[in-house]
Wavefront OBJ file of the C-alpha trace (Angstrom):
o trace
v -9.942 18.742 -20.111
v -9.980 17.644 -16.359
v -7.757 14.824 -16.118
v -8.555 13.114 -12.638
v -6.484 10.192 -11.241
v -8.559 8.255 -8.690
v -7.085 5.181 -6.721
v -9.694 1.943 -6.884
v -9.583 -0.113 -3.799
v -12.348 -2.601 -4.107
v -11.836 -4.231 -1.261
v -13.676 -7.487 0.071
v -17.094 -9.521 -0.960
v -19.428 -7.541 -3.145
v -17.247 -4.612 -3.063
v -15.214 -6.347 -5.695
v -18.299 -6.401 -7.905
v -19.606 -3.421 -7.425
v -16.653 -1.034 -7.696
v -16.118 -1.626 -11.559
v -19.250 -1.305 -12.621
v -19.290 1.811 -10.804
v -15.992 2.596 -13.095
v -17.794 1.640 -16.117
v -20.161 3.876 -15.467
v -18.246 7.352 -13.942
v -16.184 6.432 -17.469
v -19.279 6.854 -19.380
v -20.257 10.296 -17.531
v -16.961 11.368 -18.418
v -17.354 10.349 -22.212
v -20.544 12.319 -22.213
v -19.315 15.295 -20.113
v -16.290 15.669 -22.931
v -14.003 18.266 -20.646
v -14.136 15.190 -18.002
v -11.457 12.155 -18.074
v -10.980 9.331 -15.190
v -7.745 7.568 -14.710
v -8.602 4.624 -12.427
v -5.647 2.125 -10.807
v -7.050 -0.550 -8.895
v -5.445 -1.749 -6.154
v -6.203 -5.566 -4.404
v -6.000 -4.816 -1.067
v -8.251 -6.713 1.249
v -8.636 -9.757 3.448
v -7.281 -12.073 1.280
v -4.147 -9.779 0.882
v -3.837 -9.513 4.273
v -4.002 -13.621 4.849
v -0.804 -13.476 2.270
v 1.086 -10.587 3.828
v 0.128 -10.388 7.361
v -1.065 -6.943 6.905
v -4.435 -5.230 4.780
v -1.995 -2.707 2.366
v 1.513 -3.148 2.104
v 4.229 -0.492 4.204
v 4.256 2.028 1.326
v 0.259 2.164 0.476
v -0.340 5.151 2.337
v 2.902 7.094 -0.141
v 1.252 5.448 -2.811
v -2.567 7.002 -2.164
v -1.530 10.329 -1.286
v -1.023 10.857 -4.993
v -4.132 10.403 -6.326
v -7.026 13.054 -6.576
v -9.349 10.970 -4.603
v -9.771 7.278 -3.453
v -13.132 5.128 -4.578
v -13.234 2.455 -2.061
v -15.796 -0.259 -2.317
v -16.131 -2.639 0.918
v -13.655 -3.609 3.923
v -13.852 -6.950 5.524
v -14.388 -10.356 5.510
v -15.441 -11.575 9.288
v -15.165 -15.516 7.810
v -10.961 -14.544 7.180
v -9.585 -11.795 9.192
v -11.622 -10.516 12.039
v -13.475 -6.936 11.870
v -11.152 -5.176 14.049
v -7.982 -5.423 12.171
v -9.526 -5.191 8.638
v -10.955 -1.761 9.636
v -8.160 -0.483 11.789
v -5.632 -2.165 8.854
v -6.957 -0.404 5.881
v -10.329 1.620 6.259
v -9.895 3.520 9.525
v -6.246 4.094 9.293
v -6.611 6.196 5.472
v -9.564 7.686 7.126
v -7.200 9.235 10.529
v -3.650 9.414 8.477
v -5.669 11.637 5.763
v -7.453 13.487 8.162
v -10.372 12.937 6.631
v -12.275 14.425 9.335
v -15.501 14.998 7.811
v -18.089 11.773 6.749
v -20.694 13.094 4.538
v -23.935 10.387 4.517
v -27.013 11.643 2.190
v -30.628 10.221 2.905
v -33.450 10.668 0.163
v -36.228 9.301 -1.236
v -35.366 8.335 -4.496
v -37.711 7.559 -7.451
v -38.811 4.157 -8.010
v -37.736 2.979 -4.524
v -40.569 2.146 -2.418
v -39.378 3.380 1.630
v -41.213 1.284 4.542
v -42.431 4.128 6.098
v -46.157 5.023 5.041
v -45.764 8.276 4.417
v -41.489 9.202 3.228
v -42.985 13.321 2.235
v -40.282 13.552 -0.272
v -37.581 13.372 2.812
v -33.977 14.717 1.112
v -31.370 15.555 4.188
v -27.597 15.166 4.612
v -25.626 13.870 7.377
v -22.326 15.463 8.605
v -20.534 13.475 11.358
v -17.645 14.425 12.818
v -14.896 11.150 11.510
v -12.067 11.942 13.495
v -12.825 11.396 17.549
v -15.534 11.444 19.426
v -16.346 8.068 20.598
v -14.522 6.782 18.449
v -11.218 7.633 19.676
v -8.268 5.199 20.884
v -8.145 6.527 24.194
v -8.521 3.855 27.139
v -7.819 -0.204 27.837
v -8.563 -3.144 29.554
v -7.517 -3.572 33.364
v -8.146 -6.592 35.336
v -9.240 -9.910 35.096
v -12.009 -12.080 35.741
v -15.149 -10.440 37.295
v -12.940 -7.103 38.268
v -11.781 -6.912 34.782
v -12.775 -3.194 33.587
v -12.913 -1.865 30.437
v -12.362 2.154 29.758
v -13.462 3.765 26.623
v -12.609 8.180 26.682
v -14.746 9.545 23.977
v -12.657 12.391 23.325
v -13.945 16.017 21.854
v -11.584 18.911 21.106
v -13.120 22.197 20.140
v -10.884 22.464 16.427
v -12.750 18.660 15.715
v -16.123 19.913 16.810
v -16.376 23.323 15.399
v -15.079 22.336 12.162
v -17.625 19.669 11.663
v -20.148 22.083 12.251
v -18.297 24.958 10.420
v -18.609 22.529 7.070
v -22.595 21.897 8.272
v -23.264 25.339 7.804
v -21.485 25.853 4.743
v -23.284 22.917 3.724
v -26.727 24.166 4.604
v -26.233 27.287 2.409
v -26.479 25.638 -0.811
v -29.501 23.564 0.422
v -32.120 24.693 2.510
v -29.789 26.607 5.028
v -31.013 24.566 7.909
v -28.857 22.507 10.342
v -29.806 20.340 13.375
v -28.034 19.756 15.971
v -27.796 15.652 17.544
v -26.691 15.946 20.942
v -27.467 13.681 24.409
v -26.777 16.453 26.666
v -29.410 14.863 29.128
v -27.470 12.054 29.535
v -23.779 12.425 29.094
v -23.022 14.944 31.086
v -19.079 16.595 29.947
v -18.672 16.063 26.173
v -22.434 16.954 25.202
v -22.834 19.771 27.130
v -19.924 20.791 25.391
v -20.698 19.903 22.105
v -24.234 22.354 22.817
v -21.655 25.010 23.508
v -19.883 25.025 20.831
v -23.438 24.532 18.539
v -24.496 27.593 20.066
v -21.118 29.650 19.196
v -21.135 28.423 15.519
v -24.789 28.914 14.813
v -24.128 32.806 16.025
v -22.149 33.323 12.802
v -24.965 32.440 10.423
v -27.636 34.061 12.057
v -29.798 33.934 8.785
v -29.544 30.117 9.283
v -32.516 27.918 10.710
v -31.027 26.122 13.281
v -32.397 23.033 15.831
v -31.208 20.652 18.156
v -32.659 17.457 19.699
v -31.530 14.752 21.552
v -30.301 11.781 19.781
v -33.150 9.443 20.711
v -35.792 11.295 19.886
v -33.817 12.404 16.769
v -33.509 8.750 15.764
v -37.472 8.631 15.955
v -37.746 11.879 14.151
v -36.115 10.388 11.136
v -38.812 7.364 11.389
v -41.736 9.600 11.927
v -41.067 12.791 9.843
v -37.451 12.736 8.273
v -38.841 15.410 5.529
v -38.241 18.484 8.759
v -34.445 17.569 8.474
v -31.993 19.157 6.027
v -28.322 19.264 7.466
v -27.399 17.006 10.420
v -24.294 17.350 12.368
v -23.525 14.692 14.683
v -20.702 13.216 16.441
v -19.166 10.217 15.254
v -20.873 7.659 17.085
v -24.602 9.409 16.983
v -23.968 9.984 13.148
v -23.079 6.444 12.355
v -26.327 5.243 14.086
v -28.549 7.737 12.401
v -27.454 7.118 8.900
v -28.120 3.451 9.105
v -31.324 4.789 9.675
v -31.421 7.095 6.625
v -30.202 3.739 5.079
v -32.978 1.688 6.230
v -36.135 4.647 5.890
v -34.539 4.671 1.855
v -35.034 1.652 1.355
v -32.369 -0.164 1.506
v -28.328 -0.154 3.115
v -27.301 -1.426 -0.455
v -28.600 2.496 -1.719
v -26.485 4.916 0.689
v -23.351 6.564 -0.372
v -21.012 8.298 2.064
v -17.807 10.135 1.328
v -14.950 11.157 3.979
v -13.732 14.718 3.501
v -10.292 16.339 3.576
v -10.959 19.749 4.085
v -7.278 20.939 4.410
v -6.023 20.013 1.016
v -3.187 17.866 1.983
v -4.270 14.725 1.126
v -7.137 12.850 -1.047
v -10.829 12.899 0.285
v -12.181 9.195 -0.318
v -15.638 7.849 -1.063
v -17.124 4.844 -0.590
v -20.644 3.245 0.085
v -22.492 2.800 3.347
v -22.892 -0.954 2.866
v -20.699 -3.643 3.997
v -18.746 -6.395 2.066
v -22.154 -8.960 2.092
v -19.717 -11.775 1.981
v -23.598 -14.252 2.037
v -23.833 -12.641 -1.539
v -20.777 -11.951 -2.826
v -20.161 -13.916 -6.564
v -23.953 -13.996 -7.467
v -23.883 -10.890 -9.549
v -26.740 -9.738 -7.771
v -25.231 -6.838 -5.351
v -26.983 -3.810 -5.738
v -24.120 -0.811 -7.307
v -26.730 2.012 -6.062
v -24.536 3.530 -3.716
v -21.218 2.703 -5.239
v -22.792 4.885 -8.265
v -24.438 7.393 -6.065
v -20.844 7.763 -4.170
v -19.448 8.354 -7.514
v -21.987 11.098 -7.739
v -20.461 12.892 -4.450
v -16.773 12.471 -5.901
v -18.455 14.477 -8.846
v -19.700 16.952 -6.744
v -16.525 16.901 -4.748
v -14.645 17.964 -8.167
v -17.026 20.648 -8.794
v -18.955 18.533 -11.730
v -22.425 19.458 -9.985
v -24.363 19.698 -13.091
v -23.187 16.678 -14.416
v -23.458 14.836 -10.674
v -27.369 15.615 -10.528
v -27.582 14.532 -14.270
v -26.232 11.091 -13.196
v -28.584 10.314 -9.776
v -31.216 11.381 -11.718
v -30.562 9.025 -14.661
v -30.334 6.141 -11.591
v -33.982 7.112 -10.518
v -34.928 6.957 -14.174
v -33.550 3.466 -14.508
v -35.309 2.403 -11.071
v -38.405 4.025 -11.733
v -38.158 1.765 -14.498
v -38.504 -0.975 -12.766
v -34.592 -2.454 -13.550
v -34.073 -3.054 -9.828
v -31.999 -5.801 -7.843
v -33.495 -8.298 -5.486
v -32.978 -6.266 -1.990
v -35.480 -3.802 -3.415
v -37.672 -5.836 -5.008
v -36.800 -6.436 -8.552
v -34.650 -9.629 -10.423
v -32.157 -7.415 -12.379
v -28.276 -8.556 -12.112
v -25.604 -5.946 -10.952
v -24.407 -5.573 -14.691
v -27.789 -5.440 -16.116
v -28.636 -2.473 -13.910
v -25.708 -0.203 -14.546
v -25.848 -1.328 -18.121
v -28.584 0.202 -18.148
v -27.421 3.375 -16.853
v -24.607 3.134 -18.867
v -27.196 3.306 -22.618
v -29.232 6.177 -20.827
v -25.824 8.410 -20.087
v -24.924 7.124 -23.345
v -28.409 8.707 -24.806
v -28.234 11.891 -23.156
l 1 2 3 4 5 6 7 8 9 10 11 12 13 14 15 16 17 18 19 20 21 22 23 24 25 26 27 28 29 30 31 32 33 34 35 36 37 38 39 40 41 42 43 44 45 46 47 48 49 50 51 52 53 54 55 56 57 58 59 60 61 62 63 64 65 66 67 68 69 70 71 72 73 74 75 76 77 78 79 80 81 82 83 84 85 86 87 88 89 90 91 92 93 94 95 96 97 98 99 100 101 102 103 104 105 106 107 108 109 110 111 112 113 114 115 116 117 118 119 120 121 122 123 124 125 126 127 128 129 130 131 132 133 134 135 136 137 138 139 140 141 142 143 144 145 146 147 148 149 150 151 152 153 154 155 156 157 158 159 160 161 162 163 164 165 166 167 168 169 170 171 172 173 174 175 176 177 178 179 180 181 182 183 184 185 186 187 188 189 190 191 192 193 194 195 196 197 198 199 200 201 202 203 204 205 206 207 208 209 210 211 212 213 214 215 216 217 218 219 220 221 222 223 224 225 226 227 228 229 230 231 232 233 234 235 236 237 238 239 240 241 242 243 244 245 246 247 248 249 250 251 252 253 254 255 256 257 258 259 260 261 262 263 264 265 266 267 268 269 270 271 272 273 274 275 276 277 278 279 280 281 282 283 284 285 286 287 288 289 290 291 292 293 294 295 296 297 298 299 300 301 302 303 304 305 306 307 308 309 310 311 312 313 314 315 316 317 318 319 320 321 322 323 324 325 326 327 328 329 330 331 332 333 334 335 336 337 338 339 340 341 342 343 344 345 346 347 348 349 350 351 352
């Protein structure tokens, strides 16, 4: 028996609705699965927590997540009670950088029973890995001046370990899918770090010479996944460019309320956590009709994270079954209620 104990943290708005009937249903895999068991403790930190306490997570939350196997994070942030900046840098961002989760992994697909605004999807199925650690991202600059001299400075920063790992773990990646990776760079434009980042494409991609292997430049990329996202398999992308592009795998699915993403500790030392691409949707939260695709979905990479593959693919598949049913919530054009949909899941696991 696998015993795995995962910290809950459902966070703000619809994440508190989604993120147990996620449970419910990653229980029910594990019921059918039978070598599989799920420990969950939930945890209420959020904006209202931090209204209380001054603070998103209290001093020792950090001691307290290391223990677990993983973390299953649902939504962070409520702009109507703390503003976005310190309920991302309070709670989100900071177990992302003190876990070194250095790796974000963002699947795009096509899914059965989802109808995608483009005219012609092709059966599109690729995988985004952006580099979650610096970038543009990182901390590095300020504010000087006031008035119409004021200046703001923001360093995107790029060391070779961050960059060559991220595409290091692309590659990897690419040989248990179609063993192709592409490249999203802006070399044309920014002149030190993507040049750089080219260079360092180029040195990696000579170790897996049996590898198909692309690059383009972010903007045209962007259009690429609008116009023919079915060429792409693996994407590596810095942490900026790969944020941007997988609210565009988002939107070419379907739907933001589908896409599951999962931040990666590749060194062992701490737990990996997964959460969905979505935000908190305050405008809907307590309607019960938040759509738990990608909380489920992200359940389904924290399966494959575990090594529960079979199982994993047994579960998305399952979710198309139940959309291609036509048991689909309003954002995608159906009526069904958050419970009624992963009830549903939850009687087709059970039937399996």
């Amino acid at each position: 028996m696998k015993k795995l104990n995962i910290a809950a943290l459902p966070g703000d708005g619809i994440g508190k609705e989604v993120v147990p009937e996620a449970i419910r249903v990653l229980n029910t895999v594990a019921e059918v699965h039978g070598g599989l068991e799920f420990n969950f403790d939930t945890y209420d930190w959020n904006c209202e927590y931090y209204l209380k306490h001054g603070q998103m997570m209290p001093d020792n939350a950090m001691d307290i997540l290391k223990s677990y196997d993983a973390i299953f994070l649902g939504a962070v942030g409520d702009p109507n009670l703390v503003p976005d900046h310190i309920s991302l840098w309070g709670m989100l961002i900071k177990i992302r950088r003190e876990f070194e989760q250095v790796i974000n992994l963002r699947p795009a697909k096509q899914l059965r029973g989802i109808k995608s605004p483009l005219a012609n999807p092709n059966n599109f199925d690729l995988i985004v890995v952006r580099e979650n650690s610096e970038g543009e991202y990182s901390e590095a600059g300020g504010r000087i001046h006031q008035g119409e001299d004021e200046i703001a400075i923001q360093n995107a920063v790029f060391t070779r370990k961050g960059t060559e790992r991220a595409m290091e773990y692309a590659f990897q990646l690419a040989k248990t899918r179609k063993n192709h990776v592409t490249s999203a760079t802006k070399s044309n434009g920014i002149v030190h770090s993507m040049p750089f980042w080219d260079s360092v494409f180029k040195d990696v991609a000579n170790r897996y010479p049996d590898t198909k292997t692309n690059s383009f430049h972010v903007d045209a990329l962007a259009a690429f996944f609008v116009t023919r996202p079915q060429i792409f398999d693996v994407i590596v992308a810095s942490n900026l460019f790969g944020d941007i592009l997988t609210d565009i795998g988002a939107a070419i699915m379907g739907s933001i309320g589908i896409a599951p993403a999962a931040n990666i500790n590749i060194n062992g030392k701490y737990p990996s956590m997964f959460e969905p691409v979505h935000g908190s949707a305050p405008d809907i939260y307590g309607k019960g009709i938040a759509n738990p695709v990608a909380q489920i979905w992200t359940g389904k990479m924290m399966l494959d994270h575990f090594g529960e593959h079979e199982v994993a693919a047994k579960l998305l598949e399952v979710v198309e079954d139940v959309l291609e049913a036509g048991i689909k919530t309003a954002d995608i054009g159906g009526t069904a209620k958050t419970t009624e949909f992963t009830g549903e899941v939850i009687k087709r696991l059970k039937q399996l």
